[in-house]
The first five atom37 places (N, CA, C, CB, O) and aatype in JSON, in Angstrom:
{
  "aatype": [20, 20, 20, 20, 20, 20, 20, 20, 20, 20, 20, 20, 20, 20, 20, 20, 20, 20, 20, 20, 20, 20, 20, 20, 20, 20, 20, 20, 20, 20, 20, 20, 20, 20, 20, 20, 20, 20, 20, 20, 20, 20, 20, 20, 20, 20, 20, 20, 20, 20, 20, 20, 20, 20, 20, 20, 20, 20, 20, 20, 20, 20, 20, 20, 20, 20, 20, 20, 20, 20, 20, 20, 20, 20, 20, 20, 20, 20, 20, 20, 20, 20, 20, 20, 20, 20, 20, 20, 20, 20, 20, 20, 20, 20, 20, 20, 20, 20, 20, 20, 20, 20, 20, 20, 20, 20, 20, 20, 20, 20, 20, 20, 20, 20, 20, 20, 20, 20, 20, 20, 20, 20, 20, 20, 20, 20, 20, 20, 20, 20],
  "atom_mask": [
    [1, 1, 1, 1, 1],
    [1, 1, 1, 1, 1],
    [1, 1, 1, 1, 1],
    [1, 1, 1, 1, 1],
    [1, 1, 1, 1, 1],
    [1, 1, 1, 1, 1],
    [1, 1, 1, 1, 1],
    [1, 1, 1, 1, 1],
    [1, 1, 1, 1, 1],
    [1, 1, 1, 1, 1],
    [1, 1, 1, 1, 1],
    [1, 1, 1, 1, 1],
    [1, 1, 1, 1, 1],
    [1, 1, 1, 1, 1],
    [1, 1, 1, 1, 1],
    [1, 1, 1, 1, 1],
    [1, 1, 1, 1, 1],
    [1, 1, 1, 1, 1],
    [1, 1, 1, 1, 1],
    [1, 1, 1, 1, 1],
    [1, 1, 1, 1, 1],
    [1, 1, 1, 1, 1],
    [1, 1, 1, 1, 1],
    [1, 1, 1, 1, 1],
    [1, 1, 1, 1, 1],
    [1, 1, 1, 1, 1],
    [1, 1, 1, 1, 1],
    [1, 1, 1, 1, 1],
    [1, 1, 1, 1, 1],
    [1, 1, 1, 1, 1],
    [1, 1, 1, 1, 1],
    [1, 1, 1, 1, 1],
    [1, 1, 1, 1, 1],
    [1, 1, 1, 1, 1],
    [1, 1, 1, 1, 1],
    [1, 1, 1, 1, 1],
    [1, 1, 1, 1, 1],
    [1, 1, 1, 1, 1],
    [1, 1, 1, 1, 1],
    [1, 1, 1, 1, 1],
    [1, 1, 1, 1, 1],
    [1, 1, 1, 1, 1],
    [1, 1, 1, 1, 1],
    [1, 1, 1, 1, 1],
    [1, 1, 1, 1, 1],
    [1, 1, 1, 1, 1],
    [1, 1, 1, 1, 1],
    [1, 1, 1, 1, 1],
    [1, 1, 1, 1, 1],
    [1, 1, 1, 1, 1],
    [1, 1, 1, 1, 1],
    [1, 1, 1, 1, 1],
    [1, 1, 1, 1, 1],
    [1, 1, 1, 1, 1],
    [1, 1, 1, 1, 1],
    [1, 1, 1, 1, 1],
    [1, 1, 1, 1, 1],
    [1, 1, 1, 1, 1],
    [1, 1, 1, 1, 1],
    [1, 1, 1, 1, 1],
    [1, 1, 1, 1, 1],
    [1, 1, 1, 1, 1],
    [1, 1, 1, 1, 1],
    [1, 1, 1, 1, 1],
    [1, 1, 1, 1, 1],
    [1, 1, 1, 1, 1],
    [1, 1, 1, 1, 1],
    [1, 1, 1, 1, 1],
    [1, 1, 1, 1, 1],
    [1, 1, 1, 1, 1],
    [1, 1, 1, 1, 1],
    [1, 1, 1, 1, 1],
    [1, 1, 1, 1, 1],
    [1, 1, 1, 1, 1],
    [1, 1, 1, 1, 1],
    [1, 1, 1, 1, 1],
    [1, 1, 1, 1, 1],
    [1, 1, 1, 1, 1],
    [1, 1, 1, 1, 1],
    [1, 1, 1, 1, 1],
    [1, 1, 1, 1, 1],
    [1, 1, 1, 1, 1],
    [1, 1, 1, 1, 1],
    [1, 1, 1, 1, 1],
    [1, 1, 1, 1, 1],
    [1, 1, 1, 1, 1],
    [1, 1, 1, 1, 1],
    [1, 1, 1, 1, 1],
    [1, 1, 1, 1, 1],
    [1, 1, 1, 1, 1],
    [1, 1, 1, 1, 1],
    [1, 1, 1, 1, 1],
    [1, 1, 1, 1, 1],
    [1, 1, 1, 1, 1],
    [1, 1, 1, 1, 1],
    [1, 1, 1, 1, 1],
    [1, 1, 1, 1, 1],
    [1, 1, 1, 1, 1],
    [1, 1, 1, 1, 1],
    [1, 1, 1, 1, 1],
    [1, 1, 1, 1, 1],
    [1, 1, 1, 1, 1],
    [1, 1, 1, 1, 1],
    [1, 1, 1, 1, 1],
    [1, 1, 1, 1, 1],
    [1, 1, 1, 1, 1],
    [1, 1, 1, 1, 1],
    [1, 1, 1, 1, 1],
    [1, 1, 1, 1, 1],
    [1, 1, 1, 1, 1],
    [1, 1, 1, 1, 1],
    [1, 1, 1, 1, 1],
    [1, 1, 1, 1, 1],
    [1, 1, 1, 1, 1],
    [1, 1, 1, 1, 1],
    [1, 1, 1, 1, 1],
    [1, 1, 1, 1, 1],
    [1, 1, 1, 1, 1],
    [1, 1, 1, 1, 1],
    [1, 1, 1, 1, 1],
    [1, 1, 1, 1, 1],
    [1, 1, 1, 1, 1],
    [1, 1, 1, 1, 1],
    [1, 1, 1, 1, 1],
    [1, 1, 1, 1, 1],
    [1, 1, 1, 1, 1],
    [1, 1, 1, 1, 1],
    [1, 1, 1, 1, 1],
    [1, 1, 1, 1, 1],
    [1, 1, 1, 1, 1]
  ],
  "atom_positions": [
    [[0.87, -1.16, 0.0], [0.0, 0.0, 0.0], [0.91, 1.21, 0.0], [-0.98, 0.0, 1.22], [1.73, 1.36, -0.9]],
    [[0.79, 2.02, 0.92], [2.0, 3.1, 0.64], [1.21, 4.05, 1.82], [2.22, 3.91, -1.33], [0.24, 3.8, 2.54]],
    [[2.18, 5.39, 1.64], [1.69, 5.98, 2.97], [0.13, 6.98, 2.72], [3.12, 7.05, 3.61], [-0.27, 7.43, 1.65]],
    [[-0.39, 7.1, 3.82], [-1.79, 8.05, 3.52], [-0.78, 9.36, 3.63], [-3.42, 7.96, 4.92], [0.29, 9.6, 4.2]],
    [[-1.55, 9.98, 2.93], [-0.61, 11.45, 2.7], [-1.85, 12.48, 3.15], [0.06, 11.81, 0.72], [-2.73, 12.68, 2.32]],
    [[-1.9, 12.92, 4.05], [-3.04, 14.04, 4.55], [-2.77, 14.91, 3.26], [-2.74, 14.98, 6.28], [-1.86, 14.88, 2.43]],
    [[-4.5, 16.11, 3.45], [-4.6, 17.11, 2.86], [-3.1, 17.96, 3.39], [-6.06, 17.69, 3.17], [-2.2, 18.39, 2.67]],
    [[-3.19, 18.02, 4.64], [-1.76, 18.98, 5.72], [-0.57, 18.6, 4.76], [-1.29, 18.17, 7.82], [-0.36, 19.34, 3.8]],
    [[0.19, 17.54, 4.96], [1.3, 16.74, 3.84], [1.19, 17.39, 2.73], [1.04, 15.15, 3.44], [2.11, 18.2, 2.59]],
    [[0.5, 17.36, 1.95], [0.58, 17.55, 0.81], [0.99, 18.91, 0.51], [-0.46, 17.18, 0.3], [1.88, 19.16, -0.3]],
    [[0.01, 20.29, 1.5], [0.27, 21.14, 1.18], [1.5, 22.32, 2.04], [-0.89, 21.36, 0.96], [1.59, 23.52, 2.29]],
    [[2.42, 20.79, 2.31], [3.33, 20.88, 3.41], [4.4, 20.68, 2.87], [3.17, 20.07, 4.48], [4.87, 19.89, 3.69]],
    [[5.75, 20.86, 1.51], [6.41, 19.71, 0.68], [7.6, 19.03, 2.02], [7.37, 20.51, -1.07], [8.29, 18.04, 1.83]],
    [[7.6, 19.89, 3.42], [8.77, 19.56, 4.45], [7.87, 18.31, 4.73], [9.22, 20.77, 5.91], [8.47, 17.23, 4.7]],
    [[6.57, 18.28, 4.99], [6.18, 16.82, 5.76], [6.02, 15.87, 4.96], [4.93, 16.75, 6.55], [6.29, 14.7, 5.25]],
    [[5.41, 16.4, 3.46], [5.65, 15.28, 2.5], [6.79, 14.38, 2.13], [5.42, 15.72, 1.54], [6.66, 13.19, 1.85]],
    [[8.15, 15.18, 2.15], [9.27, 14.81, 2.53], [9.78, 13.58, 3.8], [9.63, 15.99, 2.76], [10.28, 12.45, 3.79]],
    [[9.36, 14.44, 4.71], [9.41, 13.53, 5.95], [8.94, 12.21, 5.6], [8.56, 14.05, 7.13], [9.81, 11.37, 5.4]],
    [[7.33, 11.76, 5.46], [6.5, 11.1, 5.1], [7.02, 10.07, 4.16], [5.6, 11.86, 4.7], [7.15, 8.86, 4.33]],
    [[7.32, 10.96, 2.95], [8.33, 10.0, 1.89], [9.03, 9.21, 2.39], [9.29, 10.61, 1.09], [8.89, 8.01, 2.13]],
    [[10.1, 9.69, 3.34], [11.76, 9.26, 3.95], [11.06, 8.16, 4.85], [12.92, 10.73, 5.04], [11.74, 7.16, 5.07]],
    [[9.82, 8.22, 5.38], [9.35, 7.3, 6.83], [9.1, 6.29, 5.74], [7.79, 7.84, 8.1], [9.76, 5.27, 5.91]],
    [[8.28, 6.27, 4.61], [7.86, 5.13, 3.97], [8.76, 4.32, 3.52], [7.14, 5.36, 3.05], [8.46, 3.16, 3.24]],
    [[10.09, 4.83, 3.38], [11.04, 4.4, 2.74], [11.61, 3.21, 3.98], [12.03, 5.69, 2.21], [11.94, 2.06, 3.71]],
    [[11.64, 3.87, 5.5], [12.52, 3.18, 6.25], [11.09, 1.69, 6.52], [13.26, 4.36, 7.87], [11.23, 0.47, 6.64]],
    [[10.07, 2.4, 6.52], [9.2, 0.94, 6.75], [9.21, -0.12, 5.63], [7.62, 1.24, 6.94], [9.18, -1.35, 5.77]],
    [[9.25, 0.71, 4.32], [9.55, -0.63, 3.55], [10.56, -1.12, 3.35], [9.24, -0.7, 2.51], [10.53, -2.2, 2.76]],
    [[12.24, -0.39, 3.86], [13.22, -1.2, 4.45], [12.91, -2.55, 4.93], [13.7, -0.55, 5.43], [13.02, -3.72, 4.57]],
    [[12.52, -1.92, 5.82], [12.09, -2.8, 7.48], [11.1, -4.11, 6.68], [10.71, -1.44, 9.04], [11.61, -5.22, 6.8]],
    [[10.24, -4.08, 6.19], [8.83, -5.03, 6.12], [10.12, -5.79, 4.92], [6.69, -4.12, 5.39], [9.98, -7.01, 4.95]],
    [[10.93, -5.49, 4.23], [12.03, -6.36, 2.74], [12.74, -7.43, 3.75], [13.71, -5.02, 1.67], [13.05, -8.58, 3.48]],
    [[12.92, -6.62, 5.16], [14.59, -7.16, 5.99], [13.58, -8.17, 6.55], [15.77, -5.89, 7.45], [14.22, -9.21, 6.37]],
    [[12.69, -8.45, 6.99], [11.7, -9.32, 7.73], [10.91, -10.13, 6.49], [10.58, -8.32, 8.76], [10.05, -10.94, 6.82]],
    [[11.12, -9.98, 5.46], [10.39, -10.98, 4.24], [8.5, -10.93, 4.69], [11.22, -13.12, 4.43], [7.63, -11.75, 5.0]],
    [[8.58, -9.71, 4.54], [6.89, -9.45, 5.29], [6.02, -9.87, 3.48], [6.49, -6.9, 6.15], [6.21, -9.23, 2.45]],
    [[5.43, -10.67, 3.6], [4.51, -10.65, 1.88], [3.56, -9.16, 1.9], [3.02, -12.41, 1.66], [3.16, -8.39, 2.77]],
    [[3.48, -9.25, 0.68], [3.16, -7.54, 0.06], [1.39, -8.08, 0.38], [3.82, -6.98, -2.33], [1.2, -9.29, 0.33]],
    [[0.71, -7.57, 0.54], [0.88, -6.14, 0.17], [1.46, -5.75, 1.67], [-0.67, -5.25, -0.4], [1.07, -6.17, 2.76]],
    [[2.53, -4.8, 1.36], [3.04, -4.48, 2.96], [1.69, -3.2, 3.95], [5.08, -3.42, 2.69], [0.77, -2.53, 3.47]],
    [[2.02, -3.3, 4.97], [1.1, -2.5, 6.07], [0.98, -1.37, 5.5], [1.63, -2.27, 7.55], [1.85, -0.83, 4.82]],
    [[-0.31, -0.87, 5.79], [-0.31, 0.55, 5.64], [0.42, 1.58, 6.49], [-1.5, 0.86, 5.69], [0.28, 1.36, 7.69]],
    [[1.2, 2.71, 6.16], [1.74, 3.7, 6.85], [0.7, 4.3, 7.12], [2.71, 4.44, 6.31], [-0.03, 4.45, 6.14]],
    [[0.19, 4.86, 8.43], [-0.37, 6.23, 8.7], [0.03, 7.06, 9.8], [-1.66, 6.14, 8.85], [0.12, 6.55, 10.92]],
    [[0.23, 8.09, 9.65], [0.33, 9.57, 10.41], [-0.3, 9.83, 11.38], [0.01, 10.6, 9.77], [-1.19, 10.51, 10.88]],
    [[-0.49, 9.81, 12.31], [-1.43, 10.19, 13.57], [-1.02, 11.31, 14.32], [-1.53, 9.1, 14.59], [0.18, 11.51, 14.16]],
    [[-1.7, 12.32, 15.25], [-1.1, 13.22, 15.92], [-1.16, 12.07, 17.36], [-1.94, 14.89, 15.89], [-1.79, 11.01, 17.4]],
    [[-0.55, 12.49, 18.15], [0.01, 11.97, 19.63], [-1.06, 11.04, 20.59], [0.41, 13.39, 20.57], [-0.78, 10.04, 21.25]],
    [[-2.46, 11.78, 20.44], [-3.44, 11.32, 21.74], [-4.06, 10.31, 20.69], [-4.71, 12.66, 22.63], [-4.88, 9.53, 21.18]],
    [[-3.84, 10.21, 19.54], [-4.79, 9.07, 18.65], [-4.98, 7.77, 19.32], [-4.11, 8.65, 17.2], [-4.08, 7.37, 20.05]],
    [[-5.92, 7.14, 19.18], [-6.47, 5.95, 20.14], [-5.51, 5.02, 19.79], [-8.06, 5.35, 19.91], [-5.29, 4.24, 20.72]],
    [[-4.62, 4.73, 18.45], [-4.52, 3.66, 18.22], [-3.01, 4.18, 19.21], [-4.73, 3.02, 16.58], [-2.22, 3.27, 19.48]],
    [[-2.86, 4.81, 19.43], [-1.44, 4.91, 20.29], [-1.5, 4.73, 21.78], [-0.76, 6.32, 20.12], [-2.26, 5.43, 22.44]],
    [[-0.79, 3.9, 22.28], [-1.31, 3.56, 23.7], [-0.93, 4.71, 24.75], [-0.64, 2.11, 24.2], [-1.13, 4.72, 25.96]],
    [[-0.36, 5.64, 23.94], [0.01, 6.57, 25.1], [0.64, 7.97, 23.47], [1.71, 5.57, 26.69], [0.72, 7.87, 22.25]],
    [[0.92, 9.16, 24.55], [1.1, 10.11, 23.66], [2.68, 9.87, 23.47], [0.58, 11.58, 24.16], [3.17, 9.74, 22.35]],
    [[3.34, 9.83, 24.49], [4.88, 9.28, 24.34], [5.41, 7.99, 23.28], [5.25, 8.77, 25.81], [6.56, 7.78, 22.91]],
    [[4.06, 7.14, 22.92], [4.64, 6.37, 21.87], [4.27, 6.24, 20.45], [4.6, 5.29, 22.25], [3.19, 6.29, 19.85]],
    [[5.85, 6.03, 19.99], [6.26, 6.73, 18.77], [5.79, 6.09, 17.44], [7.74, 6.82, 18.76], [5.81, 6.76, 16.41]],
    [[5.26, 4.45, 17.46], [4.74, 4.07, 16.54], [3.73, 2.83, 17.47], [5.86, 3.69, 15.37], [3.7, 2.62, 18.68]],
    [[2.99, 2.18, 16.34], [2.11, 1.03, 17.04], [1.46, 0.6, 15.71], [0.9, 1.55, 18.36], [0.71, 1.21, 14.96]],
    [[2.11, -0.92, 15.65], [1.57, -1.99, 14.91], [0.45, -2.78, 15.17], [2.37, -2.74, 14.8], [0.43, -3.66, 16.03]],
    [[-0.7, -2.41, 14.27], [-2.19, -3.49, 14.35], [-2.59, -4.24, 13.75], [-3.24, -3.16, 14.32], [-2.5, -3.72, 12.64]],
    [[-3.07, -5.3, 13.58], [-3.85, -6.03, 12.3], [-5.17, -5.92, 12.82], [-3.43, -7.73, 11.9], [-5.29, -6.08, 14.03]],
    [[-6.57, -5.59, 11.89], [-7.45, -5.7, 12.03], [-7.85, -6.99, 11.34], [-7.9, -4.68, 11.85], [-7.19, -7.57, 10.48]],
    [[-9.59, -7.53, 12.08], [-10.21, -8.3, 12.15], [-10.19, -9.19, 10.1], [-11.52, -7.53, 12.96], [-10.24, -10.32, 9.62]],
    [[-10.12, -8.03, 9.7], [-10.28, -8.25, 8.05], [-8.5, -8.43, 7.29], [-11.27, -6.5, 7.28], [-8.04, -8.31, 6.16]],
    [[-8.02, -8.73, 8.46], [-6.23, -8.62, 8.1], [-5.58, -7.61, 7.4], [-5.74, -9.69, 7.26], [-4.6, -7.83, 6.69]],
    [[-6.33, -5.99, 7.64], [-5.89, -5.12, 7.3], [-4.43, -5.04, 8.39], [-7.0, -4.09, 7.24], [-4.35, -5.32, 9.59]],
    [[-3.45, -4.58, 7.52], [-1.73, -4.23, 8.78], [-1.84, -3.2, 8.7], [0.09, -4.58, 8.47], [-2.29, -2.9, 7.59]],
    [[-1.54, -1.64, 9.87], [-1.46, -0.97, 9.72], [-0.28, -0.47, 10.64], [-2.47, -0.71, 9.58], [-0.28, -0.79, 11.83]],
    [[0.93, 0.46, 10.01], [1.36, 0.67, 11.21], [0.81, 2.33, 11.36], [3.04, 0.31, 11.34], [0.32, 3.01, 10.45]],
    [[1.02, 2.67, 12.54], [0.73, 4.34, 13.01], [1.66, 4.44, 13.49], [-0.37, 4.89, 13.93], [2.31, 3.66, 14.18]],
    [[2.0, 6.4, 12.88], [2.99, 6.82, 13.14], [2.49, 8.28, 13.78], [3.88, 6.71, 11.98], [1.65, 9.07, 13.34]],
    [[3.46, 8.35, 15.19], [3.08, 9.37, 15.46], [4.24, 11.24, 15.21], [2.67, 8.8, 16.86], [5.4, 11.64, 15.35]],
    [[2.93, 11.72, 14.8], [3.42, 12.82, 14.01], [4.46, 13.37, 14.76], [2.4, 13.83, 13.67], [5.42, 13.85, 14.16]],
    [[4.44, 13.38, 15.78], [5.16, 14.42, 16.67], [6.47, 13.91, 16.59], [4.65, 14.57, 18.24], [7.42, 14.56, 17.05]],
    [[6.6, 13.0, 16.13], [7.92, 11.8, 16.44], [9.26, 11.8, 15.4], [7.23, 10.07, 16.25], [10.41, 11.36, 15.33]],
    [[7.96, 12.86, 14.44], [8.97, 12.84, 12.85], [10.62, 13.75, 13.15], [7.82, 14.03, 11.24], [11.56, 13.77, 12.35]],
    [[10.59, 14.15, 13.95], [12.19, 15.41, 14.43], [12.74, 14.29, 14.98], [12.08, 17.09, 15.84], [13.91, 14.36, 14.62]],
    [[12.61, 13.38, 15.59], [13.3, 12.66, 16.15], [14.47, 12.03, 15.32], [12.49, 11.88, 16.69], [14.65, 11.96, 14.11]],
    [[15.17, 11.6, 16.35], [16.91, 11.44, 15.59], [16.2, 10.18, 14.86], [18.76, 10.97, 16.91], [15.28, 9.49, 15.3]],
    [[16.96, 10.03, 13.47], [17.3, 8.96, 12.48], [16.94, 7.64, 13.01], [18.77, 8.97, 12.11], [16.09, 6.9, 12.51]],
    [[17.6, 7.41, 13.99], [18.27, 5.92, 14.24], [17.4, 5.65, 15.18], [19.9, 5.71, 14.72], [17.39, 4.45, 15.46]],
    [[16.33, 6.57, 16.06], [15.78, 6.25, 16.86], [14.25, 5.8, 15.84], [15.9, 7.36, 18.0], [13.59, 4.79, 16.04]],
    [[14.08, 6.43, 15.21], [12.77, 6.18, 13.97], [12.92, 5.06, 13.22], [12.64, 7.32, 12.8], [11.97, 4.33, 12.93]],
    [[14.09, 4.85, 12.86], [14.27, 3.67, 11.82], [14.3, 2.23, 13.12], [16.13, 3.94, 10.64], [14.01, 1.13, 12.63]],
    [[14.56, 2.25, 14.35], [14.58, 1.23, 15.29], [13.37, 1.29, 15.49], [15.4, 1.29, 16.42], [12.8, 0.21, 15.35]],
    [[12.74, 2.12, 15.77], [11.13, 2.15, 16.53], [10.28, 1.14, 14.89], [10.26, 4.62, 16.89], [9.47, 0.25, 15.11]],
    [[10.65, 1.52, 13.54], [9.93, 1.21, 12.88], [10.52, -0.58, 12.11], [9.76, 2.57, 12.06], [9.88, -1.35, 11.39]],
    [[11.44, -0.67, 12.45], [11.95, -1.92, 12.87], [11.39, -2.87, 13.65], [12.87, -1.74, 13.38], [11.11, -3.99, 13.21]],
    [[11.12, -2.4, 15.19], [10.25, -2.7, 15.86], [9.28, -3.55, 15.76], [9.93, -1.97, 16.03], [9.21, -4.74, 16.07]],
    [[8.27, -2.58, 15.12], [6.77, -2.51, 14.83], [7.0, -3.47, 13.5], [6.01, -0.74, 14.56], [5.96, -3.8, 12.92]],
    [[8.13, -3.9, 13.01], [7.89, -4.24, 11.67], [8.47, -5.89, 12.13], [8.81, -3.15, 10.31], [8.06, -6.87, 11.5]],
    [[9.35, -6.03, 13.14], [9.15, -7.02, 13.66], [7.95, -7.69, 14.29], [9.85, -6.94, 14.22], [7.83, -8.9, 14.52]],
    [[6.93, -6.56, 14.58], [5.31, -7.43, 15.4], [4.9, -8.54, 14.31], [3.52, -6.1, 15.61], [4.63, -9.74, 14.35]],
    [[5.03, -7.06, 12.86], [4.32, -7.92, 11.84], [4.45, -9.25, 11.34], [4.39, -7.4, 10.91], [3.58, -10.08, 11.07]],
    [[6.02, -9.32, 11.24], [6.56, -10.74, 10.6], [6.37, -11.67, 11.76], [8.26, -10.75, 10.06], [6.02, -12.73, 11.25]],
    [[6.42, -11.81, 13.05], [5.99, -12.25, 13.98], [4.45, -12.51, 13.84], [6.39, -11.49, 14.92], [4.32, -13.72, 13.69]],
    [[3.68, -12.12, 13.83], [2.22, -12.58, 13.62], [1.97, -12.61, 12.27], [1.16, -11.72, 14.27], [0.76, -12.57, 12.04]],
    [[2.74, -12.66, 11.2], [2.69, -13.59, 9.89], [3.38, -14.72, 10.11], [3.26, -12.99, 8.62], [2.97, -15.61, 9.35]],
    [[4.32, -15.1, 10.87], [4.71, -16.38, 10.43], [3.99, -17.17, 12.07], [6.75, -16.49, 10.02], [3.7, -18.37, 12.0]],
    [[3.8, -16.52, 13.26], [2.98, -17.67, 14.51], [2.09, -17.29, 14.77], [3.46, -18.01, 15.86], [1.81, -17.68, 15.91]],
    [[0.87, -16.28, 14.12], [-0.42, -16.16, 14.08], [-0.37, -15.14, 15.04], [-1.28, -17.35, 14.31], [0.68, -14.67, 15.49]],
    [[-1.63, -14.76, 15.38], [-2.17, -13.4, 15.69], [-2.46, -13.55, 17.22], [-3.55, -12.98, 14.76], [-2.71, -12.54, 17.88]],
    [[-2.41, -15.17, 17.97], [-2.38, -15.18, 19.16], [-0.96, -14.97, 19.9], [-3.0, -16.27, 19.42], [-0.76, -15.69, 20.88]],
    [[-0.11, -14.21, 19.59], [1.35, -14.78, 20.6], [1.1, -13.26, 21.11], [3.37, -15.34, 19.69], [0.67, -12.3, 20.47]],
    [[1.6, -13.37, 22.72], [2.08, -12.93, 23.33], [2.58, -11.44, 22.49], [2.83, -13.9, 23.84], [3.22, -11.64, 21.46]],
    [[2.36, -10.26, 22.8], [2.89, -9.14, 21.99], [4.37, -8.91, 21.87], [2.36, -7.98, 22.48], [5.02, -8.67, 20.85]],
    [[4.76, -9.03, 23.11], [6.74, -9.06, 23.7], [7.04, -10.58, 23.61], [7.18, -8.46, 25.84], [8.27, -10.5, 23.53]],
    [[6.77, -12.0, 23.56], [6.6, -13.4, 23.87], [7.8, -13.73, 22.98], [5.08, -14.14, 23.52], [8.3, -12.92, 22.2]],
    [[8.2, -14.94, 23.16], [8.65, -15.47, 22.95], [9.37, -15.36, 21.18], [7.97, -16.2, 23.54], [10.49, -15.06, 20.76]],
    [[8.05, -15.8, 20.47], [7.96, -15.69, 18.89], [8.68, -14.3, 18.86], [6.26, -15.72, 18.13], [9.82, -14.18, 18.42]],
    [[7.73, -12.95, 19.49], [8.26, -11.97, 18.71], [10.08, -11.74, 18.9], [7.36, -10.64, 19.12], [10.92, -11.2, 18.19]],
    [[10.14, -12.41, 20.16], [11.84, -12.33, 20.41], [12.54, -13.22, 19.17], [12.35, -13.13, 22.12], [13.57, -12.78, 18.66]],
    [[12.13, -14.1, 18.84], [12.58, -14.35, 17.95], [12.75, -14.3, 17.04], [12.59, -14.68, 17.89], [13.7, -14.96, 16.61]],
    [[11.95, -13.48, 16.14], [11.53, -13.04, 15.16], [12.58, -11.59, 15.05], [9.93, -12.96, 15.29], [13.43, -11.45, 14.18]],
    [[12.3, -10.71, 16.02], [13.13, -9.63, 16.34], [14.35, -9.75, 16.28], [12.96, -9.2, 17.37], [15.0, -8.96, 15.59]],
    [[14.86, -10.55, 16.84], [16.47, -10.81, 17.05], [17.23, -11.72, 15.58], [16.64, -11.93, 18.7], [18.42, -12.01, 15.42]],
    [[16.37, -11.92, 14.92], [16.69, -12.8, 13.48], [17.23, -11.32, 12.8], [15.0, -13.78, 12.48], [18.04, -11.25, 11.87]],
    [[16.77, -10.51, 13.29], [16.81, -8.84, 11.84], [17.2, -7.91, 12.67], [15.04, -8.04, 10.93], [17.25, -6.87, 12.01]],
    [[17.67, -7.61, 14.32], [18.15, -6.74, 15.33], [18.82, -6.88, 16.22], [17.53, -6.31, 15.81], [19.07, -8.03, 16.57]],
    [[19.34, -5.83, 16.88], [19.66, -6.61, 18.09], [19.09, -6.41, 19.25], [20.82, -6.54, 18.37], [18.16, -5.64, 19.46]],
    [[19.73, -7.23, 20.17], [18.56, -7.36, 21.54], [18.04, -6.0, 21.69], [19.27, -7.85, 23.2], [16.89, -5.58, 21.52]],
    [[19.26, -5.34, 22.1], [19.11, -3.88, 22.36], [17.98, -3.27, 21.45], [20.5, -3.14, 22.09], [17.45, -2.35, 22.07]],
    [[17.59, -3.39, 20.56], [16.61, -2.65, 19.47], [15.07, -3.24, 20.14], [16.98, -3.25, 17.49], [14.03, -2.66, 20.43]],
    [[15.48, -4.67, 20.2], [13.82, -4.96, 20.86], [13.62, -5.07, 21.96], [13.13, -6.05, 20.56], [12.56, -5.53, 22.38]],
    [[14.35, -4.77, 22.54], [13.44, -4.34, 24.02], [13.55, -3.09, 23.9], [13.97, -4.79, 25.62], [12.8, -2.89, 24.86]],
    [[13.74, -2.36, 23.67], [14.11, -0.73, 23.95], [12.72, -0.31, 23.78], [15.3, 0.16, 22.8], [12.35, 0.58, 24.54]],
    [[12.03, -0.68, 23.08], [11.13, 0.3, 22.08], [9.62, -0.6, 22.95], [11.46, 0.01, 19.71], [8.56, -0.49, 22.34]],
    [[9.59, -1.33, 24.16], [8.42, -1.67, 24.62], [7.53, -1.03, 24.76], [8.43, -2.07, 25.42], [6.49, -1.51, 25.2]]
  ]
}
């Protein structure tokens, strides 16, 4: 799929930019994990959005009921250093390949996703980002 690009984005070319560069590191991420296409949707969220469990966190991977993937990204997060964005979206891109290859019941932090995580990171990357 590719990223939702708000009306704001668009008539923004610095966030469209941003936006661009984020899509780029998630479809890094979903190639390095052999995620099958169609890869997750990117979306943009501001901070208090529901799908974010808190305003402090920086992305959050879902699958809905109809096996839509989505990851959310939170807007506020885009200044943040490089390496901390491309790990956070690493992360989240480890949930995915984790509940594509041991289903949608494991444990969110469990076992699978450690393993799954640590095949494409290092320790340090997946726990950091709980």
């Amino acid at each position: 799929m590719g990223a939702v690009i708000t009306a704001h984005a668009k008539a923004d070319p610095l966030l469209a930019d941003q936006v661009f560069e984020l899509q780029g590191y998630a479809d890094t991420a979903y190639q390095s994990f052999g995620l099958s296409k169609p890869w997750p949707e990117l979306r943009l969220v501001n901070r208090r959005d529901d799908m974010l469990k808190s305003s402090d966190v920086i992305a959050q991977a879902a699958v809905f009921s109809d096996f839509t993937r989505v990851l959310y990204f939170n807007r506020s997060a885009l200044g943040r250093a490089t390496h901390i964005v491309t790990e956070t979206i690493d992360h989240e891109a480890a949930h995915f390949a984790a509940w594509e290859a041991h289903g949608y019941d494991i444990r969110t932090h469990g076992r699978q996703f450690e393993e799954t995580c640590l095949s494409e990171m290092s320790a340090l990357t997946c726990k950091r980002f709980r």
